[in-house]
C-alpha positions as CSV (number, residue, x, y, z in Angstrom):
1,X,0.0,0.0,0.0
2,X,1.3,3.5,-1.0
3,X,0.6,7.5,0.2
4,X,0.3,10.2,-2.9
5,X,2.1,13.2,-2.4
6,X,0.8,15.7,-4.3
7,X,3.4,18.3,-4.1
8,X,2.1,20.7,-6.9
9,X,0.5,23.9,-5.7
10,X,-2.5,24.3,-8.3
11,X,-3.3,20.3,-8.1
12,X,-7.3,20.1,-7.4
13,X,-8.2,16.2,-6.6
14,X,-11.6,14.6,-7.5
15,X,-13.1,11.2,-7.9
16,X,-13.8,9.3,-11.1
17,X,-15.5,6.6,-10.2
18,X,-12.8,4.1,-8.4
19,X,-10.2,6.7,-8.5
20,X,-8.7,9.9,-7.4
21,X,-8.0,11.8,-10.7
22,X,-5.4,15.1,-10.5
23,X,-6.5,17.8,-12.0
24,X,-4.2,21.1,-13.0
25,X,-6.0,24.5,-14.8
26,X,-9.0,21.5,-15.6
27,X,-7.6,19.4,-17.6
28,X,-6.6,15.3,-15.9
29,X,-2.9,15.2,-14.9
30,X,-3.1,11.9,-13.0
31,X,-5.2,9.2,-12.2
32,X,-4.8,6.4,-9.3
33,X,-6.7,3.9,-8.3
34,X,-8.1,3.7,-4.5
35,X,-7.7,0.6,-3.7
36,X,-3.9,1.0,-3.9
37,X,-3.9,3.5,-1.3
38,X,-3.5,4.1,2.1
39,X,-3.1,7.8,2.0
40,X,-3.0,11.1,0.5
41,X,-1.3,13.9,1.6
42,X,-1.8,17.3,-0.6
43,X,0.8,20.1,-0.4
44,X,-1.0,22.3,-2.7
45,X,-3.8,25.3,-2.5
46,X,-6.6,24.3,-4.5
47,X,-7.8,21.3,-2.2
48,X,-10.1,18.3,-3.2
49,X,-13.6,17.9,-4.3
50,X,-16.1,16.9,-1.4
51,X,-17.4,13.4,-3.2
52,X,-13.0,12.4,-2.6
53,X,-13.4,13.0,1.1
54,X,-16.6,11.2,1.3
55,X,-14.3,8.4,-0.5
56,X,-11.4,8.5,1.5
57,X,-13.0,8.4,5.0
58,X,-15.5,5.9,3.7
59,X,-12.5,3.4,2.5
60,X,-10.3,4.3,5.6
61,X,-7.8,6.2,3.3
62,X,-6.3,9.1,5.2
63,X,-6.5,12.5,3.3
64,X,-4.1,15.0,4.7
65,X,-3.6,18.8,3.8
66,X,-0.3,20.5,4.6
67,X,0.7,23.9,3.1
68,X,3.6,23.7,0.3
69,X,6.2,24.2,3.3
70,X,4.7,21.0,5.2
71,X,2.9,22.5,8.3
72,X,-0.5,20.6,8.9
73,X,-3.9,22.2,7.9
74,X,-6.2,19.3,8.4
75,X,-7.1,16.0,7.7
76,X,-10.5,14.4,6.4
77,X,-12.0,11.8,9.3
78,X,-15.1,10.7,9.0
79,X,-17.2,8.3,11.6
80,X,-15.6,7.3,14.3
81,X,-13.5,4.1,13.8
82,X,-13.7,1.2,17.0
83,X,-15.2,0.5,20.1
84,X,-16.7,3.2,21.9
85,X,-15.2,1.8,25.1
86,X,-12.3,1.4,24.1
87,X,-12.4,5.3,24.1
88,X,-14.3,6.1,27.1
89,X,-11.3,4.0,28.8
90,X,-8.8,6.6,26.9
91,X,-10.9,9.4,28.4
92,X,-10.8,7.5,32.0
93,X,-7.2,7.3,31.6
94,X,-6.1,10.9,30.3
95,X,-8.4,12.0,33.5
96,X,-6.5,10.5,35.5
97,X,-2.8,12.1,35.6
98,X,-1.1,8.5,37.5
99,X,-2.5,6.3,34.8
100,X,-1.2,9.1,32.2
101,X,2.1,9.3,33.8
102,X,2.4,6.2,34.0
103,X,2.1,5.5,29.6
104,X,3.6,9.0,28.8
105,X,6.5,7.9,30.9
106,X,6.9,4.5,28.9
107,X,6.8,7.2,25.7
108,X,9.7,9.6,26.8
109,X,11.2,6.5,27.7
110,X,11.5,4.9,24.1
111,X,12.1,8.6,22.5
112,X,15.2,9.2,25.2
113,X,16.4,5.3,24.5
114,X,16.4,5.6,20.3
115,X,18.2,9.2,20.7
116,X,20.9,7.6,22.9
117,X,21.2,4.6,20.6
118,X,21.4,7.1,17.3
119,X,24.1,9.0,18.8
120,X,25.8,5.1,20.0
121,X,25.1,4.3,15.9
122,X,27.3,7.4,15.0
123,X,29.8,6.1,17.3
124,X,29.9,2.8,15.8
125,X,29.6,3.3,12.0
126,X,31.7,7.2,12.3
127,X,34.2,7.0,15.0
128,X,37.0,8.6,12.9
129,X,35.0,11.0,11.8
130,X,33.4,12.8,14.5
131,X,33.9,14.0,18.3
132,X,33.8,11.0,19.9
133,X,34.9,12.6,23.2
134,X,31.4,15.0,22.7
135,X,29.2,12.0,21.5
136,X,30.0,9.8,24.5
137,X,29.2,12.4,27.0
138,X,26.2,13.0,25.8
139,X,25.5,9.5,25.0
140,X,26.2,9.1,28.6
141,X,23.8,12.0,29.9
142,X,20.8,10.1,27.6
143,X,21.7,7.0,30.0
144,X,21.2,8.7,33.3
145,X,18.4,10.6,32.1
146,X,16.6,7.3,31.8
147,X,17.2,6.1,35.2
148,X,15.5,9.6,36.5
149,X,12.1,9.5,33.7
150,X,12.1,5.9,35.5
151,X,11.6,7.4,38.7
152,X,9.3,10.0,37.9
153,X,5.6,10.3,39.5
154,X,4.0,12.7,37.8
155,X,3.7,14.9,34.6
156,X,5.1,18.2,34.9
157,X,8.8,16.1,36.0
158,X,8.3,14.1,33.3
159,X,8.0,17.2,30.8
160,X,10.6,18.4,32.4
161,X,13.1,15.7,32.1
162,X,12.3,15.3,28.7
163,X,12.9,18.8,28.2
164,X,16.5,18.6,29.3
165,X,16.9,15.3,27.3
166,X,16.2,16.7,24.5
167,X,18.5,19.7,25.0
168,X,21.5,17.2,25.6
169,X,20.5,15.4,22.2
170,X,20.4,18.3,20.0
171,X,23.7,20.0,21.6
172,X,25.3,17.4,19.5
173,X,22.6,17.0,16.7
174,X,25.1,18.8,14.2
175,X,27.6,16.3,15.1
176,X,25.9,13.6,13.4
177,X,25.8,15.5,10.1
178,X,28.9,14.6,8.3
179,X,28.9,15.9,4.7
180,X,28.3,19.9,3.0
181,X,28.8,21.4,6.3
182,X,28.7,25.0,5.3
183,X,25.0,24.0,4.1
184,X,23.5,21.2,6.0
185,X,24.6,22.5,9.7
186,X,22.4,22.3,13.2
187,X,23.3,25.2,15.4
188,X,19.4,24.9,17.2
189,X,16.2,24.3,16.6
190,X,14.3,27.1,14.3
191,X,10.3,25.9,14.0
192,X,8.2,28.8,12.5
193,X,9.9,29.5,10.1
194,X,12.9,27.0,10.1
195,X,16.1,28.5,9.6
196,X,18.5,26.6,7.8
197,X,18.2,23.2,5.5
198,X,18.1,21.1,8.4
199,X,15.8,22.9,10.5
200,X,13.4,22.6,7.3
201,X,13.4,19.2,6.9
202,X,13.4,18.1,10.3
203,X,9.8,20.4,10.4
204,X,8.5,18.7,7.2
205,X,9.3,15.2,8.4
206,X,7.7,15.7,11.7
207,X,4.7,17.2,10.2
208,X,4.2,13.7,8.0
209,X,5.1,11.4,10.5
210,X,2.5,13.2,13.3
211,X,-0.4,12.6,10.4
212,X,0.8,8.9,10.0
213,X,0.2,8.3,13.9
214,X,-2.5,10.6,13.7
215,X,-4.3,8.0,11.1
216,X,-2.7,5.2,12.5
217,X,-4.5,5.7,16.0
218,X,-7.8,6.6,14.6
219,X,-7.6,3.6,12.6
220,X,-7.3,1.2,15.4
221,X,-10.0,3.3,17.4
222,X,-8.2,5.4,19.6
223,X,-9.1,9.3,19.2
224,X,-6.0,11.2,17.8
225,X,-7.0,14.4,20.0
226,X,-6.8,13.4,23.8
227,X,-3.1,12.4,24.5
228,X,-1.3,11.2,28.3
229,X,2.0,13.7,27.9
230,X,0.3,16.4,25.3
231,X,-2.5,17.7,27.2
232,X,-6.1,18.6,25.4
233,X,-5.3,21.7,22.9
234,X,-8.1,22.6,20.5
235,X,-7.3,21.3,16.8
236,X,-4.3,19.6,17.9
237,X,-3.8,15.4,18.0
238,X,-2.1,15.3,21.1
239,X,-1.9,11.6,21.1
240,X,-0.7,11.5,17.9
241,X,2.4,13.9,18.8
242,X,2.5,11.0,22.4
243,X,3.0,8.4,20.0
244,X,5.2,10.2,17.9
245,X,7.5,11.1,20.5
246,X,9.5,8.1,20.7
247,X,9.7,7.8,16.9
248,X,11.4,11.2,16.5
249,X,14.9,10.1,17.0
250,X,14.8,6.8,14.6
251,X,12.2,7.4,11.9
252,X,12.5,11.6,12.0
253,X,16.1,12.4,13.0
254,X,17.8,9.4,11.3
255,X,15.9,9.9,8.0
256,X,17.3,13.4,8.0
257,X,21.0,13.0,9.0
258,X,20.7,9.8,6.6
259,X,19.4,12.7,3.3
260,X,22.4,14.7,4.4
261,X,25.3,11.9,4.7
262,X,24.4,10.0,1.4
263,X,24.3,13.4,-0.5
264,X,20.5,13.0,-1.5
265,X,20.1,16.5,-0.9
266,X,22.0,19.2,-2.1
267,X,21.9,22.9,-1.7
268,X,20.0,23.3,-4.9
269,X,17.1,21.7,-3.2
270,X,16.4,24.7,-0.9
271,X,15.6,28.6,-1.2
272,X,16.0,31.3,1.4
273,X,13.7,33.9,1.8
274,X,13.9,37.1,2.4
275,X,12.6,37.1,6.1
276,X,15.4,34.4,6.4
277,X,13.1,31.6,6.1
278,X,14.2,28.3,4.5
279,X,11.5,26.9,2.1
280,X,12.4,23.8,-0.5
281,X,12.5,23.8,-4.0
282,X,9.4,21.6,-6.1
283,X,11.9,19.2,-7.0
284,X,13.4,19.4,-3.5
285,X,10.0,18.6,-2.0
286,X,9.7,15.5,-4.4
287,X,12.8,14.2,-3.7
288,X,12.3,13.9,0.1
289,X,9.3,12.5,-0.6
290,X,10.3,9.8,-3.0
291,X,13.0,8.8,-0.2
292,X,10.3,8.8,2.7
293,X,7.8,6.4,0.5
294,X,11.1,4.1,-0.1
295,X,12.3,4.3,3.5
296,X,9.1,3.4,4.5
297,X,9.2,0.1,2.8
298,X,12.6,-1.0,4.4
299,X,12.2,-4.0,6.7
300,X,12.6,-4.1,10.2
301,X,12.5,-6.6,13.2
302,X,9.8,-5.0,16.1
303,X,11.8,-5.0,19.2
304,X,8.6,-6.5,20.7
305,X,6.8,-8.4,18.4
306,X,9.9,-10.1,17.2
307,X,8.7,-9.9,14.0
308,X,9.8,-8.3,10.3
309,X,7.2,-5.6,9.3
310,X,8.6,-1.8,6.9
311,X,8.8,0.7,8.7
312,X,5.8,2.3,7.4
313,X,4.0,0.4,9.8
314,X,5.7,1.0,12.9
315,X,2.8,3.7,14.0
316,X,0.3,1.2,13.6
317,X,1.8,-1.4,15.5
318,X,2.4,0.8,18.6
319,X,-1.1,2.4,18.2
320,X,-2.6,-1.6,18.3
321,X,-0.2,-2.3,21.4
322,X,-1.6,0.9,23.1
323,X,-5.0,-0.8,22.4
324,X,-4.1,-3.7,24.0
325,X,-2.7,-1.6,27.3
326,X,-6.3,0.2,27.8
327,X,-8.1,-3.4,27.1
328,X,-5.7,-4.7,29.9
329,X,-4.5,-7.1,27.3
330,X,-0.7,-5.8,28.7
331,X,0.2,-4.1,32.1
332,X,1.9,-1.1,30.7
333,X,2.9,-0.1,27.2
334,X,5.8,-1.3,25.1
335,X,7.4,1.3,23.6
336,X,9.6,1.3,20.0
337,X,13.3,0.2,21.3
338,X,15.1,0.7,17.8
339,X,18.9,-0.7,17.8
């Protein structure tokens, strides 16, 4: 199963019967069939027609809109998918701030754990090419930090511990990046706008990997917008950005630092504005994109499941697990481990 990317600006979408036809100043660019997708994420003005909507949340197929830059707009759901008890027991839990502490801690876990482990990666694979003195440290910091989240009794500490983590993981973010320095640099995180290539990439990945949790916990039953860690924020999925959380560092990070160190991107594939905002180039966009879809389809063995499954199905895996937690099919959540 794939995701379209529609990364031109004046694409309109519609349906033609069985498929999702692309349409650019009225006349039929594209046509795909719906059955071979999963999900649909437009980057462009013009929208889609209503009866596509209808279409998509009728066949499960998640239909995102993002702005050409990648921030989120919205995203066609239609009825409720799963158990409505399953969902009154999220609502129980995300009342209570134990029980939530108690998940959200698992979560911060698994993000601090595959953070320390990509910096241990860079260690192993780049040890003659980086500061190994700087690397370990920090590597080191990660560990203890772990040993205080496991400690920790209620939510504010926990934000606040993960707060600090991620400080000590980004200190050394740009150390990881090993090729075009005097382009592809990290000297801090820059959201809105981002600042620099990096910056701009890292937004844009996080952006599509928020709306794949976000489907991939509606899809399972579990509402997208009442999260453990990210409180209850109008228009904002807080338990998709939960889940996402301890993805960041091995689906996110790595899939940047990876674009920069086999030279997929170059500096061609980015434009500076004049407010000093860094935007990408249409062919840019594409690229990322066409590397995403791929990296999505490399295998991996789930750390819990010991099983193979791609990557693109990592989300969905820990959204069924967190199922199976607020069934009391498991006493406490499994977060992603990546080594």
């Amino acid at each position: 199963m794939n995701t379209l990317y529609i990364t031109s600006e004046d694409a309109y979408l519609a349906l033609d019967g069985e498929n999702v036809v692309v349409k650019r100043e009225e006349a039929v660019h594209a046509r795909f069939p719906l059955h071979t997708l999963e999900g649909i994420i437009s980057f462009s003005y013009f929208g889609a027609s209503p009866a596509l909507m209808g279409a998509c949340t009728e066949r499960n197929i998640n239909l995102a809109f993002c702005r050409p830059n990648g921030r989120f707009l919205a995203r066609a759901t239609g009825e409720s998918n799963g158990n409505v008890l399953l969902r009154r027991q999220q609502y129980r839990v995300a009342d209570d701030e134990m029980k939530s502490c108690c998940i959200a801690k698992n979560m911060v876990s698994g993000k601090v754990f595959n953070a320390r482990w990509s910096l241990e990666r860079t260690l192993r694979d780049h040890r003659f090419q980086v500061d190994t003195t700087v690397l370990k440290q920090a590597s080191e910091n990660l560990q203890r930090a772990l040993g205080e989240i496991a400690k920790v009794e209620n939510l504010d500490s926990l934000r606040g511990l993960e707060g600090e983590a991620a400080a000590r993981y980004f200190d050394v973010f740009d150390c990881l990046l090993l090729n075009n320095k005097n382009m592809f640099f990290f000297a801090g995180r820059s959201r809105r706008p981002p600042l620099d290539p990096v910056n701009a990439m890292l937004s844009f990945i996080y952006t599509i990997l928020a709306n794949d949790c976000a489907s991939a916990l509606e899809s399972v039953g579990i509402d997208s917008y009442v999260g453990f860690l990210h409180r209850d924020r109008s228009g904002r999925a807080s338990m998709s950005l939960d889940l996402m959380e301890e993805l960041r560092p091995c689906v996110a990070d790595r899939f940047v630092i990876t674009l920069v160190n086999n030279r997929i991107v170059q500096p061609k594939d980015f434009i500076t504005r004049e407010n000093g905002a860094v935007i990408f180039t249409d062919d840019g966009r594409k690229k990322i994109l066409k590397e995403w879809q791929e990296r999505k389809k490399e295998q991996i063995t789930h750390p819990f499941l010991k099983e193979k499954i791609p990557w693109g199905l990592v989300p969905y895996v820990q959204s069924l697990l967190l199922t199976r937690l607020l069934r009391g099919d498991l006493d406490e959540y499994p977060p992603f481990l990546w080594k």
